[in-house]
TORMISE-227684 format. One record per atom (N, C-alpha, C): residue number from 1; x, y, z; atom name. Coordinates in pm, 1 decimal. Layout:
# TORMISE-227684
REC num        X        Y        Z atome
REC NUM        X        Y        Z    CA
...
# end
This chain:
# TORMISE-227684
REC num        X        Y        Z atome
REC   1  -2800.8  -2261.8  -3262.1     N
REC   1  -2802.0  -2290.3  -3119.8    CA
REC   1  -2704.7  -2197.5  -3045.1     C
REC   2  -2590.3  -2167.8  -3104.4     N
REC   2  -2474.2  -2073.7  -3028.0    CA
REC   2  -2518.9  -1941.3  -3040.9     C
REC   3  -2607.1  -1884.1  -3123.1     N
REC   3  -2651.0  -1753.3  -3139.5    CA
REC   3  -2749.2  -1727.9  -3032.0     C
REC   4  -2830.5  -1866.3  -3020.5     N
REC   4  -2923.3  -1850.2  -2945.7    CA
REC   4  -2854.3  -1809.8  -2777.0     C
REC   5  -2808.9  -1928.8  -2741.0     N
REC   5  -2683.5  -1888.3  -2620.1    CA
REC   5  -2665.7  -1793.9  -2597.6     C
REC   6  -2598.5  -1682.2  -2730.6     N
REC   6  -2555.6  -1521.2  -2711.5    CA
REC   6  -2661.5  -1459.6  -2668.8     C
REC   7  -2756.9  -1479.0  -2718.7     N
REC   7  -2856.1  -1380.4  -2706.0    CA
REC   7  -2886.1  -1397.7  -2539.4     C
REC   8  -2922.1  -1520.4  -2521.5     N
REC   8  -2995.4  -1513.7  -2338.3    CA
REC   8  -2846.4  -1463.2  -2238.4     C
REC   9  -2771.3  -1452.5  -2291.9     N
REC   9  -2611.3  -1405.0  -2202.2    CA
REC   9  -2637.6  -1256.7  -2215.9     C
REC  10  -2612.9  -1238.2  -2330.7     N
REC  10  -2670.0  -1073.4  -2312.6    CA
REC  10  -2812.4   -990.2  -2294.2     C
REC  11  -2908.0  -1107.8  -2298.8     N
REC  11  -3006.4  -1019.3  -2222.0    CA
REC  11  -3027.2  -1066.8  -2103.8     C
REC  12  -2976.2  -1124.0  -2015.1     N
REC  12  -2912.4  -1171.3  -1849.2    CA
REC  12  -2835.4  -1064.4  -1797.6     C
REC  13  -2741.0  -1014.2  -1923.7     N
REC  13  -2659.0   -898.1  -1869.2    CA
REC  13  -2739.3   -759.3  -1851.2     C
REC  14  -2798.6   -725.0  -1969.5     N
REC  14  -2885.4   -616.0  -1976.3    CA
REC  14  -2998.3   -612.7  -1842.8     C
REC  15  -3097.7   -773.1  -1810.0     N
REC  15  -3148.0   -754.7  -1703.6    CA
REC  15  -3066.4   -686.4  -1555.2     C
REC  16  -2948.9   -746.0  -1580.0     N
REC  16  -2903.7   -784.9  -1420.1    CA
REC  16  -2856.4   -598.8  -1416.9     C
REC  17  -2828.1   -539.3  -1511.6     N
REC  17  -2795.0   -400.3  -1478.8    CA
REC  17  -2908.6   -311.0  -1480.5     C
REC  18  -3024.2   -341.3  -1522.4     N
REC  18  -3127.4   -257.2  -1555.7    CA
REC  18  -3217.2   -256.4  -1390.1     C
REC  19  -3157.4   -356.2  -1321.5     N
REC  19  -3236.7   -398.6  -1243.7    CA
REC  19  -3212.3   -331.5  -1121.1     C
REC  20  -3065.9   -273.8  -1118.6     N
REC  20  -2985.2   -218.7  -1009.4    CA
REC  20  -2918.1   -291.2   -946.7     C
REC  21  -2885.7   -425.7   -972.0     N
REC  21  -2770.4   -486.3   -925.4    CA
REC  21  -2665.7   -439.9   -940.5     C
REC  22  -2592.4   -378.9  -1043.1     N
REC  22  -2466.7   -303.3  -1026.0    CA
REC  22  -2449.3   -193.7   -898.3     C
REC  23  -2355.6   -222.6   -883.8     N
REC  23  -2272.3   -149.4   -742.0    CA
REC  23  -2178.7    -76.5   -777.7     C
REC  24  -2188.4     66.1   -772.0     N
REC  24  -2091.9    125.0   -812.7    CA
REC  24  -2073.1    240.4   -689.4     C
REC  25  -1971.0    266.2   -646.8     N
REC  25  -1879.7    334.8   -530.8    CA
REC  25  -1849.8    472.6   -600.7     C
REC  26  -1852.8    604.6   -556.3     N
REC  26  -1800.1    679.3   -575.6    CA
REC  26  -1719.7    806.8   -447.1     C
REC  27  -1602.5    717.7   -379.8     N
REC  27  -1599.7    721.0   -285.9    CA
REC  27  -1427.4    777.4   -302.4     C
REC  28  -1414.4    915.0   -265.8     N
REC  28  -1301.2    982.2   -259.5    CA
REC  28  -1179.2    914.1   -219.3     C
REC  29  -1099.6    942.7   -334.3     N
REC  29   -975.3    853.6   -298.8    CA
REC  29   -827.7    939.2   -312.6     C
REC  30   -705.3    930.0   -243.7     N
REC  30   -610.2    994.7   -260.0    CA
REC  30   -495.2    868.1   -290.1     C
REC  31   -386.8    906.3   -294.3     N
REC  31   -237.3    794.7   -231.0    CA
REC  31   -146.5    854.8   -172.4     C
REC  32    -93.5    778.8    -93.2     N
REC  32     27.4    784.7    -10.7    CA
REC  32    140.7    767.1    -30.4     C
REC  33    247.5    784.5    -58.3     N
REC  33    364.9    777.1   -108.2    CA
REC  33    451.7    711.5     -0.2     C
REC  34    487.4    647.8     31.2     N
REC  34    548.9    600.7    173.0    CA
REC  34    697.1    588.3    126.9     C
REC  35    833.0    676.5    181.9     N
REC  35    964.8    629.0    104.2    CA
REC  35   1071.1    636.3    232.8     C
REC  36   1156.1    553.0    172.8     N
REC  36   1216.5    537.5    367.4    CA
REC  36   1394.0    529.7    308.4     C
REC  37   1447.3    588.2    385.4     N
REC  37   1601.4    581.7    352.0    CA
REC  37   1656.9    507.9    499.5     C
REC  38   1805.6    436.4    398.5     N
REC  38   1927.0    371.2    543.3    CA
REC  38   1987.7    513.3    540.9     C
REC  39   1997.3    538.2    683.9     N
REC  39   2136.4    639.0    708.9    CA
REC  39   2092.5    753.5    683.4     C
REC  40   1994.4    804.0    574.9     N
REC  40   1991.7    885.1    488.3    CA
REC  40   2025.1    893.3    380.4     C
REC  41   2025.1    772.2    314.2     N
REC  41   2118.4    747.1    229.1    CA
REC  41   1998.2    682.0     96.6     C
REC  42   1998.3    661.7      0.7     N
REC  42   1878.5    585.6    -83.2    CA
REC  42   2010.5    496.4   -150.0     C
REC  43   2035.3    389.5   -128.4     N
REC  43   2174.1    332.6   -180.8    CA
REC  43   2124.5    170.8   -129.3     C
REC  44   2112.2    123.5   -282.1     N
REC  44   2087.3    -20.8   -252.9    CA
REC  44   2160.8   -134.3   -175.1     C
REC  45   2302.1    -66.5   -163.2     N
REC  45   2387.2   -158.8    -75.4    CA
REC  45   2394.8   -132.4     38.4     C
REC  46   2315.8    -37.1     79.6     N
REC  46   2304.6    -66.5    245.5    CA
REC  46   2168.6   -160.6    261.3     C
REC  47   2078.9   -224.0    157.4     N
REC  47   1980.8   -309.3    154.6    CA
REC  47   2085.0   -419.9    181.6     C
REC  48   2105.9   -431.0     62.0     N
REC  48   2235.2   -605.8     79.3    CA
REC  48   2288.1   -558.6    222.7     C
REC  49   2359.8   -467.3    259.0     N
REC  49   2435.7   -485.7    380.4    CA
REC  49   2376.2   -523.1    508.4     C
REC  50   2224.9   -489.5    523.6     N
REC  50   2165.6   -511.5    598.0    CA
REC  50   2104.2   -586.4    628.6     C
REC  51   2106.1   -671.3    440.3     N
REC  51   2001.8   -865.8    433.8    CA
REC  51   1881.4   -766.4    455.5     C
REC  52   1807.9   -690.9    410.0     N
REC  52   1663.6   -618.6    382.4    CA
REC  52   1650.9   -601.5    225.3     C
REC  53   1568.1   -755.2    217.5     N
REC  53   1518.5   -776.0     91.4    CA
REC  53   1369.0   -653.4     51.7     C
REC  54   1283.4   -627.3    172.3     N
REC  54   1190.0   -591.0    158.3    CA
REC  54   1144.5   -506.3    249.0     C
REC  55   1078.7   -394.8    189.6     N
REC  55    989.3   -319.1    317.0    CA
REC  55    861.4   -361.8    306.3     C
REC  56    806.9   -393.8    441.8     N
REC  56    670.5   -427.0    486.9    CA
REC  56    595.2   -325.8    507.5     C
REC  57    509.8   -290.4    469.0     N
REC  57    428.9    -91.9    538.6    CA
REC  57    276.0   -170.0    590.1     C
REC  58    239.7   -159.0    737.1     N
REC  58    111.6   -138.2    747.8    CA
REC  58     28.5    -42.3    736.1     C
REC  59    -80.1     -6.0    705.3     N
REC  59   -135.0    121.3    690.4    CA
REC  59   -261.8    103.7    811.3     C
REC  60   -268.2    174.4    874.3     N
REC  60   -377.0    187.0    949.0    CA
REC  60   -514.5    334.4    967.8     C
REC  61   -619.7    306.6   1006.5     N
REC  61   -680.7    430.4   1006.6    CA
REC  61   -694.3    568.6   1131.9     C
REC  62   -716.8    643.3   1152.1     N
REC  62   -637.7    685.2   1256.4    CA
REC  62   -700.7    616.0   1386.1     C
REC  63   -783.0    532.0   1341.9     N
REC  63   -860.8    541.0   1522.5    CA
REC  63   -788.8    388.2   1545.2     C
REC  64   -710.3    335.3   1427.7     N
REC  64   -610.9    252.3   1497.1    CA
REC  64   -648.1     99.5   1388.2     C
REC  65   -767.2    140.6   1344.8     N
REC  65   -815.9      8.9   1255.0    CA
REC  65   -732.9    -44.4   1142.4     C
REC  66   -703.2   -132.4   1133.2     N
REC  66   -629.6   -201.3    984.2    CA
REC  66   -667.5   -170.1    914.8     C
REC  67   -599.9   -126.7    812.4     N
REC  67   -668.5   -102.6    657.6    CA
REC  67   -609.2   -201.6    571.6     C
REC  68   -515.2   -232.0    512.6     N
REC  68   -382.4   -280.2    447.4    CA
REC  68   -260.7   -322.2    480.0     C
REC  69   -208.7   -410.8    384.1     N
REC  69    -50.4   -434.5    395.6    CA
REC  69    -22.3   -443.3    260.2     C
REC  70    132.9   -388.3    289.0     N
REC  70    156.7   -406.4    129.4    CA
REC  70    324.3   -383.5    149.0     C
REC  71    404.6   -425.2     42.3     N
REC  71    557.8   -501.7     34.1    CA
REC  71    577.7   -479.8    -65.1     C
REC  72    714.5   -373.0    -65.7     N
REC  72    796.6   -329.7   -167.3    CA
REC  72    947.0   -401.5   -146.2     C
REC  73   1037.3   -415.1   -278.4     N
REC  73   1144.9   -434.2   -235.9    CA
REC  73   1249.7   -286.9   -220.6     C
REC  74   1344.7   -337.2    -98.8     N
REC  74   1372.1   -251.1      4.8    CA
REC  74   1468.5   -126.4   -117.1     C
REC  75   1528.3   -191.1   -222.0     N
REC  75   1581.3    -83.6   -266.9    CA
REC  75   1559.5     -6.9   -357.0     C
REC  76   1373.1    -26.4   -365.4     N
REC  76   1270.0     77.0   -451.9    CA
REC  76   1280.3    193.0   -359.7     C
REC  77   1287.4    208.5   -243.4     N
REC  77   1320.0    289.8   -158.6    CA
REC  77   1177.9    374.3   -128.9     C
REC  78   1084.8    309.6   -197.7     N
REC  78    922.3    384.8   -221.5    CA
REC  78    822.8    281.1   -221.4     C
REC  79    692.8    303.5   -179.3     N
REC  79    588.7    243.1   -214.6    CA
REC  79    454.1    352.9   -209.9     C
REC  80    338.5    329.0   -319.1     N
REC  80    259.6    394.7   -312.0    CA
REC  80    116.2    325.8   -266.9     C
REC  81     56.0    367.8   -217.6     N
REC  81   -126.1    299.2   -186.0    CA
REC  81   -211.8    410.8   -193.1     C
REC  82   -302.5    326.0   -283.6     N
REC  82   -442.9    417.1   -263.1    CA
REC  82   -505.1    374.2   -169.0     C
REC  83   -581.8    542.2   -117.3     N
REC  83   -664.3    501.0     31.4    CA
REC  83   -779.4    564.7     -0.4     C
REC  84   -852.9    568.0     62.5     N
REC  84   -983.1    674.7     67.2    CA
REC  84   -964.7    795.6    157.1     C
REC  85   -969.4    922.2    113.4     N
REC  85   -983.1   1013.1    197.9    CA
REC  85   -953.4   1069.6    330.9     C
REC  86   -886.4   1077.6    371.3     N
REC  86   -869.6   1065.3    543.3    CA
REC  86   -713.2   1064.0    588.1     C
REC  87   -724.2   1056.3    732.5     N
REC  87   -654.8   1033.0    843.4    CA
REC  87   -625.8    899.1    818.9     C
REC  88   -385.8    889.6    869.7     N
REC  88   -357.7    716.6    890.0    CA
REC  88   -250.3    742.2    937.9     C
REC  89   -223.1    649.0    987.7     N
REC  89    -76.9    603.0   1041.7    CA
REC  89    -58.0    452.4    965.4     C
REC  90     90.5    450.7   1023.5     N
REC  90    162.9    318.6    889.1    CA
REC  90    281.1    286.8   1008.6     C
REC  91    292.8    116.7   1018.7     N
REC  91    453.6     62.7   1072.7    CA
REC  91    527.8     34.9    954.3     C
REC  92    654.0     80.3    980.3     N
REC  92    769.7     18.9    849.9    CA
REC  92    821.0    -80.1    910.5     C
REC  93    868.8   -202.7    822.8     N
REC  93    988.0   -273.8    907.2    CA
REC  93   1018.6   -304.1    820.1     C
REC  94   1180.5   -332.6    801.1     N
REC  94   1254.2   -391.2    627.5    CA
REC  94   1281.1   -553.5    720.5     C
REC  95   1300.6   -661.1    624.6     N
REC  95   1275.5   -806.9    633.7    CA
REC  95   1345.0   -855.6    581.0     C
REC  96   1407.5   -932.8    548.4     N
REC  96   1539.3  -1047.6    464.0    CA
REC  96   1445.7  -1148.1    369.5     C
REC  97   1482.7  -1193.1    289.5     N
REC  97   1355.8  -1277.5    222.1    CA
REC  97   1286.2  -1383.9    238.1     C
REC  98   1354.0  -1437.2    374.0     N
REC  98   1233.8  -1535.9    452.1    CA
REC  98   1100.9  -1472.5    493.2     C
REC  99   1121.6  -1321.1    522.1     N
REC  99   1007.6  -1231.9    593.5    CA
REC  99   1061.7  -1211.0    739.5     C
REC 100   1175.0  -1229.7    766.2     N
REC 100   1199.7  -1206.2    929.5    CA
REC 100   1270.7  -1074.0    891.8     C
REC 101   1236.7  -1005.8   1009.4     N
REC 101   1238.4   -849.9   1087.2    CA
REC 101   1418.4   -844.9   1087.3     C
REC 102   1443.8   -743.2    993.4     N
REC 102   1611.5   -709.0   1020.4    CA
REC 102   1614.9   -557.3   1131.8     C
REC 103   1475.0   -483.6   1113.0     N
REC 103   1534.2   -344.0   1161.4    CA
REC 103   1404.8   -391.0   1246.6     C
REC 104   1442.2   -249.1   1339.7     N
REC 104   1309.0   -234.5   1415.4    CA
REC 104   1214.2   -176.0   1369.0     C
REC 105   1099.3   -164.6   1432.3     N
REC 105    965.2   -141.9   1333.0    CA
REC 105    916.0      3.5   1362.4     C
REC 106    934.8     91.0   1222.2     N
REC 106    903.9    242.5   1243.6    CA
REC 106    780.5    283.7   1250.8     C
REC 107    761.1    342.4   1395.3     N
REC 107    585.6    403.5   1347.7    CA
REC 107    579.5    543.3   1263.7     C
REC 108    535.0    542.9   1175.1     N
REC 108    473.1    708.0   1050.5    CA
REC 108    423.3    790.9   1155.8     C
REC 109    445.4    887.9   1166.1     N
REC 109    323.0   1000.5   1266.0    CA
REC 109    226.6    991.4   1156.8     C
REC 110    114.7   1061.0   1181.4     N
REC 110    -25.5   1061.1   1141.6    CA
REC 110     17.7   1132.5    961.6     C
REC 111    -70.1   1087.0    902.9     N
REC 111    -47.0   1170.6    753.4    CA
REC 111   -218.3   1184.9    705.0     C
REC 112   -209.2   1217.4    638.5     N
REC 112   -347.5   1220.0    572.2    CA
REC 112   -355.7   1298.5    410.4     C
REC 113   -467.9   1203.4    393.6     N
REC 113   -455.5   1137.9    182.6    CA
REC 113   -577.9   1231.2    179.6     C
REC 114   -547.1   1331.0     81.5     N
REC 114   -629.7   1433.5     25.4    CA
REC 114   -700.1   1355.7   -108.6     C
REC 115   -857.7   1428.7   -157.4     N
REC 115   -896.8   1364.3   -315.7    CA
REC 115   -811.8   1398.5   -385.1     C
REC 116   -739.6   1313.8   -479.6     N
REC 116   -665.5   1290.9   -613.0    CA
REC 116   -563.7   1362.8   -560.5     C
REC 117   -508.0   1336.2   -457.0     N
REC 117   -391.2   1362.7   -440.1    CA
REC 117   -270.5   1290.2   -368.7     C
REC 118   -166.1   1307.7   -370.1     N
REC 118    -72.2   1234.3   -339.5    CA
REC 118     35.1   1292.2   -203.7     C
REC 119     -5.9   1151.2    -70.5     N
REC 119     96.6   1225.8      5.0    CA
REC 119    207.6   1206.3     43.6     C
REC 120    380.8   1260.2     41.5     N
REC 120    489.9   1208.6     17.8    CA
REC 120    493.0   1213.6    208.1     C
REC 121    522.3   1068.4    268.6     N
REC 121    590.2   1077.0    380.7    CA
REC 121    701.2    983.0    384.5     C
REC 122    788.5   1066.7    435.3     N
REC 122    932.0   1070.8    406.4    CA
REC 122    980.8    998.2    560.6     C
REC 123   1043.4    853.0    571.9     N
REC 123   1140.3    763.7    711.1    CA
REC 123   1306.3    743.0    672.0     C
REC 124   1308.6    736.9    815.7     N
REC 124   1443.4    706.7    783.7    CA
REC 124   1476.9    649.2    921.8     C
REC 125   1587.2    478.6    799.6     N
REC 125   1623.2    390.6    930.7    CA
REC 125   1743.5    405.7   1001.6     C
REC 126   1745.6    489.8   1060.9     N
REC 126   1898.3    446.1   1095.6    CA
REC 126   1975.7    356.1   1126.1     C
REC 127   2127.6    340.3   1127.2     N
REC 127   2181.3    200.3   1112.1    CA
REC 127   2164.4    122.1   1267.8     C
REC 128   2159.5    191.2   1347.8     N
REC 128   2101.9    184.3   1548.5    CA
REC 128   1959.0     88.0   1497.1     C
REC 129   1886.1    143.6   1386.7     N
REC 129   1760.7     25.1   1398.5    CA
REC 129   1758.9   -119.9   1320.7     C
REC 130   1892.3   -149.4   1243.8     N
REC 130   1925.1   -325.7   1242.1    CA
REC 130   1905.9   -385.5   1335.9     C
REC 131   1936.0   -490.4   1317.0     N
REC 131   1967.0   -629.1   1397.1    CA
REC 131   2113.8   -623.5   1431.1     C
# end
């Protein structure tokens, strides 16, 4: 009876791909490197000093559309995302670990994610953008 089972599971599987239900994307992709310094400084104790548990990065597309969010902690001093191809802009803001806003919120100028490649854009908070 359990052999039997196997068998209609895998020829369910074999139908469902033979059939063209599989979806498969082959859709150019790069990443973004997003890395942000205090002061100029990459020094985890100006995180503690500042209560910025975390950086928040939005990523957007250039014509302004949401793409993502995504949250590093603040004294990785980096975060990476894969995107597809193209034109973006990104807000930074570092956060305390409730999620409330310690600095003010940096806009990225425009960058753009080449295929299989990686793009380094480089912020910096100065200590003027705390709380």
């Amino acid at each position: 009876m359990f052999t039997r089972h196997v068998l209609f599971a895998l020829l369910g599987a074999v139908l469902l791909t033979s059939t063209g239900c599989m979806i498969v994307t082959d859709e150019p992709t790069g990443t973004a490197t997003l890395r942000w310094s205090i002061d100029q400084r990459f020094d985890a104790r100006d995180c503690y000093f500042h209560r910025a548990a975390n950086m928040q990065v939005s990523i957007y597309e250039a014509g302004g559309h949401y793409v993502t969010r995504t949250a590093a902690p603040c004294g990785a001093f980096s975060t990476t995302v894969r995107l597809s191809t193209g034109w973006y802009g990104a807000s930074m803001v570092l956060v305390d670990a409730a999620g409330y806003a310690v600095s003010t919120t940096l806009d990225v100028p425009a960058f753009r994610v080449y295929r299989d490649g990686d793009m380094l854009v480089d912020t910096d908070f100065p200590s003027s953008s705390f709380y």
